[in-house]
N, C-alpha and C positions, 0 to 999 in steps of 0.2 A: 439037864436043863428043863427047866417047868414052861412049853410055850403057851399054853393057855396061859397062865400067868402073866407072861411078855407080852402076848395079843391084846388079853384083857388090858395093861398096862397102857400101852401102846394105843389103844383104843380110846381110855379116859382121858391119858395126855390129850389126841389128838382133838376130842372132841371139847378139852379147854382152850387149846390153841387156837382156833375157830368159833368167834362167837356168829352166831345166830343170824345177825346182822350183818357178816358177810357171805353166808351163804346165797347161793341164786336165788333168785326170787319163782323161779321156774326148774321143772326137769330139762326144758328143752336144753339146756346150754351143754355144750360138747364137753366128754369128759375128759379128763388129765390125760388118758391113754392115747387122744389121737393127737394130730399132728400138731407141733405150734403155729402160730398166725407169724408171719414174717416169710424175709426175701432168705431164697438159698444160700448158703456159704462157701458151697463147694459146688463142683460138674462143671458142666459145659457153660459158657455164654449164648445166647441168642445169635452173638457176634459170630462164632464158632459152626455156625450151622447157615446162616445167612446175614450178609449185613445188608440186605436190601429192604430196606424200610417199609415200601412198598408190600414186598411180600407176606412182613408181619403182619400187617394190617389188612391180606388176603386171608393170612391164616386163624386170625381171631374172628372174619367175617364167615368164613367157612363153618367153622368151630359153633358159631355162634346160631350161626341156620340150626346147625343139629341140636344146639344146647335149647333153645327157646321150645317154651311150652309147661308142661303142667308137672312136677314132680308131687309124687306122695311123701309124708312123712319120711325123711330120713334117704331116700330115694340119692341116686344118682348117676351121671350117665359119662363116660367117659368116650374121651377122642384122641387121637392120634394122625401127626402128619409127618410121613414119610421123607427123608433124604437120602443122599447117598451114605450110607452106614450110620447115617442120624436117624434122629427123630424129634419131634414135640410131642410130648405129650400133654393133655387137658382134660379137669374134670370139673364137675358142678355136682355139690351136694348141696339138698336144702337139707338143714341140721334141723330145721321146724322138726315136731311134730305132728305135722297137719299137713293137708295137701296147701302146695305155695306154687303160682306161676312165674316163670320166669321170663323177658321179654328178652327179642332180638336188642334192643339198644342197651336194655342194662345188662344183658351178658356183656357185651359190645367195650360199653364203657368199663365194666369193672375189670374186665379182661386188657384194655388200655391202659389203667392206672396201674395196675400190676406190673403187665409187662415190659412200660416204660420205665419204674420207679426201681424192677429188679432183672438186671443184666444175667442172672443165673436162675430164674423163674420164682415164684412164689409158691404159699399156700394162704390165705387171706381172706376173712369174710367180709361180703359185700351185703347189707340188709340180712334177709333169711339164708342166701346162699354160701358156701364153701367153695373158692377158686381156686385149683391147682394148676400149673402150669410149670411146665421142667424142661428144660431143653435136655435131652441125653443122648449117648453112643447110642448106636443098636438098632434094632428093627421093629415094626409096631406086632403089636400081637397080632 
């Protein structure tokens, strides 16, 4: 088998498949390799860990004290809240490349929209930022 050949091939196709005009207009946008934007499919429920509504909306206010503030390019800072044999865990990436601030209210909200809209957590960008949030078995780090 010839792979230069195939690579090369594979390379011309690719870069006819693609014009020009849809490629980003920017580097910054996230590449194929990380995670997709949508609601989980699988794991735990939110339900499964607590249905007390109340405490959600502790635990994104929590979350959110930590998340708000100044990230660098690409930066990002994760969080975790403890249950019995559960967890949540959360993160915020800014996918910028440039330093992006992030406030208490729009953690706040984008962490809301999220976690109202998916019962088995998210990954979802809000403006500059990347939301993760997973309800799962286990312990936090």
């Amino acid at each position: 088998m010839h792979f230069p050949t195939i690579i090369g091939t594979l390379t011309a196709v690719a870069m006819i498949a693609v014009p020009a005009s849809a490629a980003p207009a920017t580097s910054e946008v996230p590449s194929a390799l990380q995670k997709r934007d949508g609601c989980y499919g699988s794991g735990l429920y939110y339900a499964d860990i607590t249905s007390n509504s109340d405490e959600l909306a502790r635990v994104r206010e929590d979350a959110c004290h930590y998340f708000a503030g100044s990230y660098p390019g690409n930066g990002e800072r994760k969080w975790c809240k403890q249950y019995d044999g559960k967890k949540i865990n959360m993160s915020i990436k800014n996918w910028a490349k440039r330093v992006e601030a992030l406030t208490f209210d729009e953690c706040k909200a984008g962490f809301t929209i999220e976690m109202n809209a998916c019962s088995r957590g998210s990954y979802q960008r809000h403006g500059n930022f990347y939301y993760d949030n997973d309800p799962n078995a286990g312990n936090c780090p």
